[in-house]
N, C-alpha and C positions, 0 to 999 in steps of 0.2 A: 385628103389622105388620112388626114388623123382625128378621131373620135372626137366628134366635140365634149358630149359628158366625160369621158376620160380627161382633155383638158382643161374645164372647168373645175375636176376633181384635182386637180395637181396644181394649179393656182390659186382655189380653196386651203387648200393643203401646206401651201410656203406660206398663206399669209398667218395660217393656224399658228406655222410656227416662230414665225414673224412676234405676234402675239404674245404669246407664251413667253419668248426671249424677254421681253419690256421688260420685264420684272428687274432682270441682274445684268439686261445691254450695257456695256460697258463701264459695269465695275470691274478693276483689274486687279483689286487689294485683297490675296487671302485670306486675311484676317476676318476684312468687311464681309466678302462673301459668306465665309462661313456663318455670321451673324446675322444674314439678312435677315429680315421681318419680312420671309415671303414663305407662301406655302406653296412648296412643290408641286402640288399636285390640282393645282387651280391658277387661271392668268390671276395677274396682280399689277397692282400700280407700279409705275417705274421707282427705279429708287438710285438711277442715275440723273447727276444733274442737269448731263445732256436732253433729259425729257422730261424733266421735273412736272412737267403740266400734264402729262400723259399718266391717263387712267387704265385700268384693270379693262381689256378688249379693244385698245387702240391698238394702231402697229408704231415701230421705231420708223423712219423716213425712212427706212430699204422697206418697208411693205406698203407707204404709203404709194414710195415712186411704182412700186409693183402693179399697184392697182392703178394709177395713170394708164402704164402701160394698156391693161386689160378694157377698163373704161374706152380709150383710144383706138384699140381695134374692132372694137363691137361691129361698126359698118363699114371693116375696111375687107377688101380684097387683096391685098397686100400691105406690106411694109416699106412707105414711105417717108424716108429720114428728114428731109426737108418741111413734111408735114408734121411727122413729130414731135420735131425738135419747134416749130411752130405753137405747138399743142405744150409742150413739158415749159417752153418760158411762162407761159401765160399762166402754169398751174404753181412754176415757182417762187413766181414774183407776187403772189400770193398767197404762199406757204406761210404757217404759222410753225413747223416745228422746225427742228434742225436741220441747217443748210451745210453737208459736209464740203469737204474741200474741192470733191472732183466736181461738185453742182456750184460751189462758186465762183471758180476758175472757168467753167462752161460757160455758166453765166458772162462775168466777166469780158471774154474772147468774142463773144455774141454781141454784146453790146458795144465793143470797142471792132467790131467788122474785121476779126483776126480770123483767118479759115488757114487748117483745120482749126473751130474753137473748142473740141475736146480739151479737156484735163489730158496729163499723161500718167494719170493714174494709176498706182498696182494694189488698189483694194479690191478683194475678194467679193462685196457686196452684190457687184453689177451680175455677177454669175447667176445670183438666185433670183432674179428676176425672169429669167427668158421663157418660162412656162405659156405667156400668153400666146409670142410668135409663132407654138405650135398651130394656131388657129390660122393662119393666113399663109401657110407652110401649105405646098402641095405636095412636097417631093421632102424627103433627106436631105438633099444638095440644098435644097430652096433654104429649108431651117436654121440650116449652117452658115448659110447667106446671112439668112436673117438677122443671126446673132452676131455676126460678126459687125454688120450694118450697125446694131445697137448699141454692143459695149462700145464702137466707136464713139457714138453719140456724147461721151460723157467720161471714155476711158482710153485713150486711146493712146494705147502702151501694145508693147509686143505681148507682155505677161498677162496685159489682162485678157486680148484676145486668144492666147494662145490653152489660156487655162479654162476659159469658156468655151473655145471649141472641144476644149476634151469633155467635159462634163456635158455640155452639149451633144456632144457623139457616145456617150454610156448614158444618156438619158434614154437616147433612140436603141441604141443595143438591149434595154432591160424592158421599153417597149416593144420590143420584138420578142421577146420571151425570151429573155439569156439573163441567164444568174449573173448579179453582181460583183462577186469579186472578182468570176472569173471574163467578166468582159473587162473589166480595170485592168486586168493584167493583158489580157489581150490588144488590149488597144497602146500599150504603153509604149511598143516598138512604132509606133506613127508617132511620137512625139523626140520634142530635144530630151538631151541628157539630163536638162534641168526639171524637167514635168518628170522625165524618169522615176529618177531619185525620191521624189516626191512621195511619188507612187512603192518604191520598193520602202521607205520607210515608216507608209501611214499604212501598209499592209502587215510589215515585219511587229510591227506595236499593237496587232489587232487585240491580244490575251491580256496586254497592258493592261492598268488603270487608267479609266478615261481622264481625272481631273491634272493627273501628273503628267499623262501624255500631253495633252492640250495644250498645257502649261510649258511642258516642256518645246513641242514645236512653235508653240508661240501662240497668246492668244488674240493679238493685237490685229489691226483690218488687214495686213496685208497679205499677199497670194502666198511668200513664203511661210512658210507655219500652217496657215487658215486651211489651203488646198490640202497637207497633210493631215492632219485635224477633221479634216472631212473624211478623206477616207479613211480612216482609223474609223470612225463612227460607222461607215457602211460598211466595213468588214467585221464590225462587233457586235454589232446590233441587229436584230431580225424584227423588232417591235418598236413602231416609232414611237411608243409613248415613254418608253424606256432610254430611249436614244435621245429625247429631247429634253429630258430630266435632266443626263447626264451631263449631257454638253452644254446646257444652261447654268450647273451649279460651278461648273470651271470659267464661267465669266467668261469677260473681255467682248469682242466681237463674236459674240455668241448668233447672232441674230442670220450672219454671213453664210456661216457655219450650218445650221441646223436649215435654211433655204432651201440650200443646195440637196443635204441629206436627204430633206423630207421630196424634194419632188424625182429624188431615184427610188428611196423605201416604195413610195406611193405608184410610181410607175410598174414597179414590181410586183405588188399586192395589191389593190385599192382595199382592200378591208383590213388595211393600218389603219386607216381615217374611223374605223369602228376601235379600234385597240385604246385610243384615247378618250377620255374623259368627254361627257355629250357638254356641260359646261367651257370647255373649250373651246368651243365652236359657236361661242357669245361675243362675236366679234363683231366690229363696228359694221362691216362690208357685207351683203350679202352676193355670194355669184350664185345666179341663175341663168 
């Protein structure tokens, strides 16, 4: 049902900004930020210490585990969790970068024959991954499956599914051709009070400043703040290279953050992925 070059453009697209994030992934120190020894406007080396080893066109572990995912479905006809999750120990237990909490506790539960061995995770991260699922998706319903199947994989909290079906469900609304804020607000009576809220506040802050809004919902992994944070970002912005500026100089879980935005901008236009710099696109990965 859905475009493969159009999918391969939107998982190009998160890891771009995946990329670009390394530079300031979770610094959370105004100060430091302000100081960093990066230039805006080019990827750069991490200058957290969570990736200390990581150079200029690596991804942070959200863009690595991303590209598992994509790697992994190349000759699959669907999405099978058992296989998976087969496929993601084998890639972890031989991972050199950072193992966060919800892949070690996964881990963990796996190895010690716990089911479900999900984490009960409410990081924001697992959301900006799901771009590849669109590839073995035949249907809408099927996609939403899909994603539901994955963040459990590794997240399996109410929050974290519930915030990925939504962003999962306006990914497919803006690949239908519907503007984005106004499918954000339309879908927000299918959700609880709590995605509501979310939603009336990261819309209500659109004219804000990005680095104080951020800042102020929070910049840290979790859904609360990070989901508002997003869309503050896709209500303000019309050019990803401008949206990924902004929301990389306000730090913290930056990486979560800009996933998400870039695979709805890019769902919306594909000729954001032209608005950015052709140096950006010096990324370790190539999708073809």
């Amino acid at each position: 049902m859905f475009d493969n070059k159009k999918v391969k453009e939107l998982v190009l697209s998160s890891l771009v900004a995946d990329a670009y994030c390394l530079g300031s992934h979770w610094v959370y120190d105004e100060k430091q930020l302000e100081n960093l020894e990066i230039d805006w406007n080019e990827l750069n080396d991490a200058k957290s210490i969570w990736h200390k080893d990581k150079i200029a066109g690596e991804f942070t572990h959200y863009g690595d585990q991303a590209l598992w995912l994509y790697e992994f479905l190349q000759d699959k006809e669907k999405f099978d969790v058992k296989e998976y999750l087969t496929f993601w120990v084998n890639k972890i237990n031989s991972y050199n970068g950072y193992i966060d909490g919800s892949s070690r506790i996964t881990l963990e539960n796996i190895n010690d024959g716990k089911i479900p061995s999900a984490s009960s995770s409410t990081d924001l991260s697992i959301v900006g991954r799901i771009a590849p699922l669109l590839l073995v998706s035949k249907t809408k319903d099927e996609f939403l499956q899909n994603v539901e199947n994955f963040v459990k994989c590794t997240h399996n909290s109410s929050e974290a599914t519930s915030a990925a079906r939504f962003f999962a469900s306006l990914l497919l609304e803006v690949l239908d051709g519907k503007m984005i804020e106004e499918s954000i607000l339309g879908l927000k009576e299918k959700f609880d009070t709590k995605i509501q809220t979310y939603i009336y506040s990261g819309v209500a802050s659109k004219t804000d400043d990005s680095f104080k809004t951020i800042r102020d919902f929070g910049p840290a992994c979790d859904i609360n703040g990070g989901f508002q944070g997003v869309i503050h970002l896709l209500c303000k912005y019309n050019n990803l290279k401008e949206l990924l500026i902004a929301n990389a100089k306000a730090g913290g879980d930056s990486s979560a953050r800009a996933m998400i935005a870039t695979i709805i901008l890019v769902a919306h236009d594909s000729k954001n992925i032209a608005k950015i710099p052709s140096s950006w696109l010096n990324i370790k990965a190539k999708i073809v």
